[in-house]
N, C-alpha and C positions, 0 to 999 in steps of 0.2 A: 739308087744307092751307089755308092763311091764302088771301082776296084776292088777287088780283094789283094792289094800288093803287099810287099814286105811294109812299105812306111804307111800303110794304113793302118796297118796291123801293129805297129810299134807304137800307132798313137792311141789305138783302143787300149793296150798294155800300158799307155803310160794315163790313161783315167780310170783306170780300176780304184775301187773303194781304198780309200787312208784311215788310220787313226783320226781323223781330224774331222770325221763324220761320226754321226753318235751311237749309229748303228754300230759303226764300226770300232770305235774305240776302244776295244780289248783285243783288235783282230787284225794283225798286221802281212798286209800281204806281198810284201815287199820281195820274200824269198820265190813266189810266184811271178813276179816281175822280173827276174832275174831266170828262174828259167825259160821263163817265154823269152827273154833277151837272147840267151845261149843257143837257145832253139832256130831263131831267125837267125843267128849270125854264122852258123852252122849250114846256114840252108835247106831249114824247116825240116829237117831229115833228120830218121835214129834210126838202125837196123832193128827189127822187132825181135825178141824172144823168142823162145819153142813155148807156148802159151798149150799145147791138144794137154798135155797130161792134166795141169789143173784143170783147164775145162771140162775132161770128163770127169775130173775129180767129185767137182760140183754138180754138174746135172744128172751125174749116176746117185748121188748123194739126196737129192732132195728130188721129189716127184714132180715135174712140172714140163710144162710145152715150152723148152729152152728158147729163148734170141740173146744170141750172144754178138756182143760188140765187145772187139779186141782191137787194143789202140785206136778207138773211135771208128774203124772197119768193121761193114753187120759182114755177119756170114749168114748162111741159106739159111729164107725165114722158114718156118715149121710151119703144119697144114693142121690147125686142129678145127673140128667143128663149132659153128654158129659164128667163129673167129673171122674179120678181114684184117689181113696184114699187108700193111702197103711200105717200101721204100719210099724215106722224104729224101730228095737232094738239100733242102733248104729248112731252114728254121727262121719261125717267123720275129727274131732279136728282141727288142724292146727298148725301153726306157735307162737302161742302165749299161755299165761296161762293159760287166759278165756276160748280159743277154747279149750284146755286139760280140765280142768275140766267139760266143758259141754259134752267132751264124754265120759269123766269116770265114770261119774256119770247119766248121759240120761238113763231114765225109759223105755220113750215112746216118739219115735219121728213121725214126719209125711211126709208122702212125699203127692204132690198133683199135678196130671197133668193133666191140663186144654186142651182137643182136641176141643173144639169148643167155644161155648159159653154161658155159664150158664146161666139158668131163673134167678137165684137172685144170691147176692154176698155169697160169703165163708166166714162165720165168724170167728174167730180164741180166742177162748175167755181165758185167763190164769190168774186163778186164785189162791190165796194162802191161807193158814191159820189152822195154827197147835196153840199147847197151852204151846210150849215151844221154842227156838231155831231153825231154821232150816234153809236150803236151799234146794234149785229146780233149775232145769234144762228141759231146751226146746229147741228141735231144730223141725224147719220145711221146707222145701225142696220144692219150687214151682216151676215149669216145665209147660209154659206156650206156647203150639204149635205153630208152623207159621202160620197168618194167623187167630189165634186166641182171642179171647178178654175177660178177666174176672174182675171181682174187688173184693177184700178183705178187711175185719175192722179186724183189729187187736183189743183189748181190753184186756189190765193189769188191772188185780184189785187182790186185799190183803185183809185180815181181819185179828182182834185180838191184843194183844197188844203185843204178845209175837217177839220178835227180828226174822225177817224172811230175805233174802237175794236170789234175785231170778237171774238166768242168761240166758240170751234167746240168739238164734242164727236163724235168716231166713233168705234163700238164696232164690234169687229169677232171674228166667233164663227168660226175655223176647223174644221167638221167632222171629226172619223175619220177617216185616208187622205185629206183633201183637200189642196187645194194654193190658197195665194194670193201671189200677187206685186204688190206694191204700189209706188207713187210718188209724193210729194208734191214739190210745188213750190210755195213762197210769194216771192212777186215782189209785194210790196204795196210803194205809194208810200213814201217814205223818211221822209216825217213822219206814218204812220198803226201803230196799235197794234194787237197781236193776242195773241188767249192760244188755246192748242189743247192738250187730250187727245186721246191714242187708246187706246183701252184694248182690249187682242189677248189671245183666248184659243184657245190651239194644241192641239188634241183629239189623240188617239193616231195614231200614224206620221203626222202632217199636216205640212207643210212652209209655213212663211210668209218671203217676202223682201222684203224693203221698203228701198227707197232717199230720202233727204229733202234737199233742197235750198233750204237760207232764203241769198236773196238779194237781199231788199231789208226794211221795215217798219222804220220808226223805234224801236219797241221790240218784240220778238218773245221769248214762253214758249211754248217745245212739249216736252208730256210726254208719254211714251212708256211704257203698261205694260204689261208682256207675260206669261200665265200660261200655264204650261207644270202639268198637272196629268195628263198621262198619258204612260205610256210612247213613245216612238220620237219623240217630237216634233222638229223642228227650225223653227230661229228665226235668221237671218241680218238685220241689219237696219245700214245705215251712214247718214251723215249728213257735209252739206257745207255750211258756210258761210262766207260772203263777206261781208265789214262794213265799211262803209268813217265816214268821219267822222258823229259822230250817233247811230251803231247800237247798239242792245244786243240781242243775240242770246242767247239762255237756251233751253241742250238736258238736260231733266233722263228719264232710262232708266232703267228697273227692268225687270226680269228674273224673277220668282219660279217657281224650278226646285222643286216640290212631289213630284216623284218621278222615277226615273231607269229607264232610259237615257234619256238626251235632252242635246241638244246649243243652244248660244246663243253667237252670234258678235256682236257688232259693231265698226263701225271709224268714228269718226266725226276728219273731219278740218275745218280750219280757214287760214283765210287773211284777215288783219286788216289797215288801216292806216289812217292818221289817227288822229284822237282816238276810240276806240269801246272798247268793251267785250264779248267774249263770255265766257259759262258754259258748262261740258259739268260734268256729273255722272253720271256711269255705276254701276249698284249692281246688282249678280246676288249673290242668295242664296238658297244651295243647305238648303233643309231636311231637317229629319232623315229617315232615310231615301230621300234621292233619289241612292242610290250610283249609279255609270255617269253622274256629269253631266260634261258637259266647254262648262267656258262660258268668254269670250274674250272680252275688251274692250282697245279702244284707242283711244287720241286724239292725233292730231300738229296743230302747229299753225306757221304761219309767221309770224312779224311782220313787218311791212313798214316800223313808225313805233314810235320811242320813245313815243308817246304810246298805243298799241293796247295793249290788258290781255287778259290769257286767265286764267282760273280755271278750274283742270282739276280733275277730283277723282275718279279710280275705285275704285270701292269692292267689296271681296267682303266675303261673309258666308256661312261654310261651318260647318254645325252634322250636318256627318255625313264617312267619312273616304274611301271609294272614289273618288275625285273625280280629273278633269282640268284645273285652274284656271288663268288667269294672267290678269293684266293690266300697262297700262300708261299713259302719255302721254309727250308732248315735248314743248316751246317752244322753238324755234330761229327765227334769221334764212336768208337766202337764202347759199347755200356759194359765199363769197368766191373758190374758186376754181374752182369753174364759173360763174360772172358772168366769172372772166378768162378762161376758154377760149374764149367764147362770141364774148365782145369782139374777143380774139384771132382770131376766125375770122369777122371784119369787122361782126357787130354792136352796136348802139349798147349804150348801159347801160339804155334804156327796154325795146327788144325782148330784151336780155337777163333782162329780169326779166322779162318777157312768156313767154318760151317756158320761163321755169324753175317757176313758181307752175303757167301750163297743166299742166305735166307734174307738178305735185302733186296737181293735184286730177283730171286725167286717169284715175285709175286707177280712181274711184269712179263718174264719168261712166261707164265703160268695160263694169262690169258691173251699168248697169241692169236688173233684173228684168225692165221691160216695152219689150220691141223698140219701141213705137209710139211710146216717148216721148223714146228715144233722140236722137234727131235733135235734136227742139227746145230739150230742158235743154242739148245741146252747146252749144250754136248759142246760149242764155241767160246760162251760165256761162261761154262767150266773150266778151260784152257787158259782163259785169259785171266780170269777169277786166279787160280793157280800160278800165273805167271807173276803174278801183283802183289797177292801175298805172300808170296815166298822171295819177295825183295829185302836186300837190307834194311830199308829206310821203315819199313814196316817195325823190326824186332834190335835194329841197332845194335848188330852182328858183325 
């Protein structure tokens, strides 16, 4: 492998994903090119933030065996039982730009392998915040036994106003018969950028659920891949997000159902307003020989503001015939006439729209995979729910 010098590094930054790819076509990362630019000509250097109070913020907040990585730096791994936690120096890159730069640049990765079954979940908490320019890199490596069962909260979060750009990569190996239920949450400042893989592989009869909620980041890519390559597998996986003026949210899923019986659900839903932009791209493709698959996608979305865009686009791809298939999407506004029942039953047109979007995105709140994290995404997606609807562009105030 080459160096890790500055001009290597400016040439992996200058082949990151363009418009001009079709993945990428909604999703321009031009402003992450620019602060990886300012970053090297700087010399790769930001003075960090005082980051302790949010961090206890968060893991006083939510139950779990914390690993926190702050500006791509782990701090002391946690001892919990059946748990190995190891320090990676290295991440193993890949096939593409993003995967190059997050091993060139990886400080502190983690690996985590689950042999039994944890007392509580594994937190994963990554935070940011310097006082000039910068980026970070994370990768983490979960290795999940046969037979075994654990759950993880993921948690992005950013500070400061200074331009930060963060890139994260976790692989995640579900055992034979195991079981994992997962949660992410990205709450990063509304002018900081982020790109994140997960890349999920679901062994024979193992079950994986995962719930994602992007809620804030100025510009936000998260790609989702998920390999189903033995029988009895299942894979339920949904997604929520919230955008308000500013935001571009980018949710791109893939699916690869390699043999059958096995089953893949998702549902990801959306709620926009002001000037913003979100992607969802959803793709399950079932190959030859994977009879008995029965795979599900769906995307709803609500607009709030002539000015909010939704690019929806789910896609199958079925090259064998015993199959369960279907998909779909919607882009609708708020039902004119529950906004007048609501009214009608003495509240305003604000809390009318307030308790009508809750009860959209409630349903996904609702069957979080991890009991522990329940509480705080409500109580998040309440915050933000509030901050969105009580916009101008909403009521044309």
């Amino acid at each position: 492998m080459s160096p890790v010098t500055p001009d290597r590094i400016r040439d992996i930054v200058g082949r990151l994903p363009t418009t001009r790819e079709e993945d990428w076509r909604y999703t321009d990362l031009a402003r992450a090119k620019d602060i990886s630019t300012r970053w090297l000509d700087a010399g790769a250097a930001a003075a960090p933030l005082r980051l302790a109070d949010t961090i206890d913020r968060v893991t006083a907040g939510i139950g779990a065996a914390w690993i926190v990585i702050a500006n791509g730096r782990l701090h002391d791994l946690p001892s919990v039982g059946g748990v190995e936690l190891t320090k990676l120096d290295s991440a193993p890159g890949g096939d593409s730009a993003l995967a190059e730069l997050n091993a060139a640049l990886l400080v502190d990765g983690v690996r985590i392998r689950i042999a039994d079954e944890p007392d509580e979940p594994i937190g994963l908490l990554f935070v940011d915040g310097t006082d000039a320019a910068s980026i970070s890199q994370a990768y983490v490596q979960i290795d999940v036994a046969p037979n075994a069962s654990a759950e993880f909260i993921e948690y992005h979060l950013s500070l400061g106003e200074a331009d930060q750009y963060a890139n994260t990569i976790v692989s995640i190996d579900v055992g034979d018969n195991a079981s994992v239920r997962h949660v992410r949450v990205q709450a990063r400042s509304l002018n900081h950028l982020q790109t994140g893989r997960s890349d999920v592989s679901v062994g024979r009869d193992a079950r994986f659920a995962s719930a994602c909620f992007d809620l804030g980041g100025g510009l936000v890519r998260n790609d989702l891949a998920v390999d189903i390559a033995k029988p009895g597998a299942e894979a339920a996986f949904d997604g929520l997000y919230l955008a308000g003026d500013g935001q571009h949210i980018d949710n791109h899923t893939r699916v690869d159902h390699r043999v059958g019986p096995a089953t893949s659900r998702q549902e990801y839903r959306g709620i926009l307003n002001g000037n913003c932009r979100c992607v969802w791209n959803g793709k399950a493709i079932v190959h030859e020989a994977a009879d008995g698959t029965d795979a599900d996608q769906a995307n709803h979305n609500l607009l709030l503001s002539t000015k909010a865009e939704i690019d929806a686009k789910p896609e199958l791809e079925i090259y064998t015939d015993d199959v369960k298939c279907s998909h779909g999407a919607t882009v609708g506004q708020l039902d004119e006439a529950a906004l007048f029942y609501l009214r009608s039953r003495g509240l305003d047109e604000r809390h009318a729209t307030e308790v009508l979007t809750h009860a959209f995105a409630a349903g996904l709140v609702s069957r979080i995979p991890v009991e522990a994290a329940r509480h705080a995404v409500a109580a998040l997606m309440a915050d933000r729910l509030g901050a969105l609807t009580r916009s101008d562009e909403v009521f044309g105030v």
